[in-house]
C-alpha positions as CSV (number, residue, x, y, z in Angstrom):
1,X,124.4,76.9,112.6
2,X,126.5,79.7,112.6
3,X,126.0,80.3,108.8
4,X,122.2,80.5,108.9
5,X,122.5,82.9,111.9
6,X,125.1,85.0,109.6
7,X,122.1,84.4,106.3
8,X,119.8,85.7,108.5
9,X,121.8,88.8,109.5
10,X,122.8,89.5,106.0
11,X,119.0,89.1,104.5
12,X,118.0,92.1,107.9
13,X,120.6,94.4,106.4
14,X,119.8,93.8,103.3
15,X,115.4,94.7,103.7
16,X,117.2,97.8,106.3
17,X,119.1,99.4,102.9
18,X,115.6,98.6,101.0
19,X,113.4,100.2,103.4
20,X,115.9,103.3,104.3
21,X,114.9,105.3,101.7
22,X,111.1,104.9,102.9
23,X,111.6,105.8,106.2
24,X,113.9,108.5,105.2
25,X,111.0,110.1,103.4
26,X,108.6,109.7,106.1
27,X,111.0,111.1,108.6
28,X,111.6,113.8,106.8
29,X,108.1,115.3,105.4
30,X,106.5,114.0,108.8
31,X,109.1,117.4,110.3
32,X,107.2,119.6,107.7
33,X,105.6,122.5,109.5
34,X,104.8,124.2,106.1
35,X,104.1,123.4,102.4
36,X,106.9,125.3,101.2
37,X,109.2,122.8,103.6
38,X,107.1,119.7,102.5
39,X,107.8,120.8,99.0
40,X,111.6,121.6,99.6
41,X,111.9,118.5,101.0
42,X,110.1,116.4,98.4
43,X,112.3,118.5,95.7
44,X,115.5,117.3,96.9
45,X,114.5,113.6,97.8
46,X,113.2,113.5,94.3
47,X,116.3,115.0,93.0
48,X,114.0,118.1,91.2
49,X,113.9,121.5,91.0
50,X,111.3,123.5,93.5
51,X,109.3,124.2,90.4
52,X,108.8,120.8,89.4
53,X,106.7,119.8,92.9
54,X,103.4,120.6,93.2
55,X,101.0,119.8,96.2
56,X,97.1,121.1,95.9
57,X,94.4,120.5,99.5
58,X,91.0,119.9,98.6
59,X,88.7,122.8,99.8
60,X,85.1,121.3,99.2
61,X,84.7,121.1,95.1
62,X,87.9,122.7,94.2
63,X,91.8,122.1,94.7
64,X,94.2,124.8,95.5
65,X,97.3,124.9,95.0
66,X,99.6,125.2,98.3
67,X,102.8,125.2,96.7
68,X,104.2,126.6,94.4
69,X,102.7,129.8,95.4
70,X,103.2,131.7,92.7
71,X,99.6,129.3,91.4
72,X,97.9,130.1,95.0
73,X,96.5,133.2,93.4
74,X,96.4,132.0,89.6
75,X,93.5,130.0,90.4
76,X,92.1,126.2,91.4
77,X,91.2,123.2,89.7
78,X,88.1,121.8,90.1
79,X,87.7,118.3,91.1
80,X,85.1,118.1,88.2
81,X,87.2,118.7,85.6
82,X,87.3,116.3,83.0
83,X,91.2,117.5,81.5
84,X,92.6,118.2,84.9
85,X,95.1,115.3,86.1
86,X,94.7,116.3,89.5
87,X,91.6,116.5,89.5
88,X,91.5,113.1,87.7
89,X,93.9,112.0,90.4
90,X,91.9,113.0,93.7
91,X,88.8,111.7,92.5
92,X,90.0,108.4,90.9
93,X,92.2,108.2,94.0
94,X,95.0,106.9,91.8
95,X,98.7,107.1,91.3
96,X,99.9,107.6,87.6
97,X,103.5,108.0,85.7
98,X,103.8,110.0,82.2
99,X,107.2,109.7,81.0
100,X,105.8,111.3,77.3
101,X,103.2,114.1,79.5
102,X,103.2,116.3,76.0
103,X,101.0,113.7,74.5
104,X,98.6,113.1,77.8
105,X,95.6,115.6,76.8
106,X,95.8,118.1,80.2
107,X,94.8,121.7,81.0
108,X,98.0,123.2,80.4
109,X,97.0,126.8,81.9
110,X,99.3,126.3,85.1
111,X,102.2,125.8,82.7
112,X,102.0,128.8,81.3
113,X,102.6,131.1,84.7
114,X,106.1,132.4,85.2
115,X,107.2,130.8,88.7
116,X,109.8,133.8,89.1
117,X,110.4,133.0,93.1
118,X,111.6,129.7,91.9
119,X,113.9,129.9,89.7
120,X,112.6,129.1,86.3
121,X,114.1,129.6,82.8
122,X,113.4,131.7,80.6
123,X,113.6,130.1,77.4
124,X,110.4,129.7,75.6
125,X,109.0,125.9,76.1
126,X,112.0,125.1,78.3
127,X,109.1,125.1,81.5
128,X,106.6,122.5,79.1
129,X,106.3,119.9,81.9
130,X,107.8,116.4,80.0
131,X,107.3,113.8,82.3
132,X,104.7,113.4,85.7
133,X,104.3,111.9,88.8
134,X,100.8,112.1,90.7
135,X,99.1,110.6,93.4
136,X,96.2,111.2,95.8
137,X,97.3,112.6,99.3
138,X,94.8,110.7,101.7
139,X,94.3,111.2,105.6
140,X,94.2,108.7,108.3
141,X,90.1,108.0,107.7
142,X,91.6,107.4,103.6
143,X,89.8,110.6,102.6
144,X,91.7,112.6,99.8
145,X,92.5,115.5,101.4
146,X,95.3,117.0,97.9
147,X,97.0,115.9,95.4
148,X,101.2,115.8,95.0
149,X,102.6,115.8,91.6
150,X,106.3,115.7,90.9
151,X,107.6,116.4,87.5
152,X,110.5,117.1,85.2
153,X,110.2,120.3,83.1
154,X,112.4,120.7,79.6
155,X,112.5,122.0,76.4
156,X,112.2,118.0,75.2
157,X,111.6,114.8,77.0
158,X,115.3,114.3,76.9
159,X,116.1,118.4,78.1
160,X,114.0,117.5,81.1
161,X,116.2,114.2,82.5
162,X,115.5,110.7,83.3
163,X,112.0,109.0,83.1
164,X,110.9,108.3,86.3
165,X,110.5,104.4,87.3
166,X,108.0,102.3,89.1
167,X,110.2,102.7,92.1
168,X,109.8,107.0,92.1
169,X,106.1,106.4,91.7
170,X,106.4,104.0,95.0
171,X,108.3,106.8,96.6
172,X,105.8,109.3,95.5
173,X,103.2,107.5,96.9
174,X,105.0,107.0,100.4
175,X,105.2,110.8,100.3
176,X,101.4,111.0,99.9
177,X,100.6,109.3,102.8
178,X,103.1,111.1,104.8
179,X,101.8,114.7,103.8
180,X,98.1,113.2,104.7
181,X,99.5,113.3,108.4
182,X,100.0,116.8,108.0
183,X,98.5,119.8,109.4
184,X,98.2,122.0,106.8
185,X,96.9,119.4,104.2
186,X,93.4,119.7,106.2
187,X,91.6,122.8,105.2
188,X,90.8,125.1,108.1
């Protein structure tokens, strides 16, 4: 008796150190009052720089970016876009992983602004983003309100660290729903 009541314990602590990190992420980006604390947040449970998260609202046709902000005022992306993965993302409502992103055909334009305020190199091709992590960021009614994308910037895929696993893409999309709680992912 007392060895299935001591199995039993053992198998609760072991789903409590599987499901910690989950409900670390929610407790943190549920105290989120801003994007840029979202995005800080998200950059160090990810274990990435601040320039490597991005998090976009939907605003009728069009995403904007809320983070970095350095993009808020180098344009949108509209959700009709065909080589957009964010817009691909919010209207296919999927989450996707690119461990080889150089060879996924994207608009590249955002890649090409200088995010000064965040620390980024200045080494030619050193800010190509390698490797991606997106998925739709949906509200409580499950309508996609934005879009987060995590990724690891480099020179080469190897420069930009490791490839992200099925279990970061789980984590990404924990985060999703989180941010969908969020005040400032609905537009005003």
């Amino acid at each position: 008796m007392s060895r299935s009541s001591s199995a039993g314990t053992g198998s609760a602590v072991a789903v409590a150190r599987v499901l910690a990190p989950h409900a670390i992420i929610e407790q943190d980006l549920t105290r989120s009052t801003s994007p840029e604390q979202a995005c800080a947040d998200l950059s160090r449970i990810f274990n990435v720089g601040l320039a490597e998260v991005a998090l976009m609202r939907v605003e009728g046709d069009i995403l904007n970016f809320l983070f970095p902000t350095e993009l808020r005022a180098a344009g949108f992306v509209p959700l009709s876009s065909s080589k957009a993965v964010a817009a691909r993302t919010a209207t296919t409502r999927k989450v996707e992983l690119f461990n080889n992103f150089v060879i996924v055909q994207h608009a590249n334009v955002f890649e090409t602004i200088k995010l000064s305020t965040l620390g980024q190199s200045n080494v030619p091709g050193a800010n190509t983003i390698q490797k991606l992590m997106t998925a739709p960021i949906t509200d409580p009614h499950h309508n996609v309100v934005g879009v987060l994308q995590i990724c690891h910037k480099g020179l080469t895929p190897d420069d930009s660290g490791a490839d992200f696993t099925l279990n970061d893409l789980q984590n990404l999309e924990l985060a999703a729903r989180a941010l969908g709680n969020l005040s400032f992912m609905h537009a005003a």
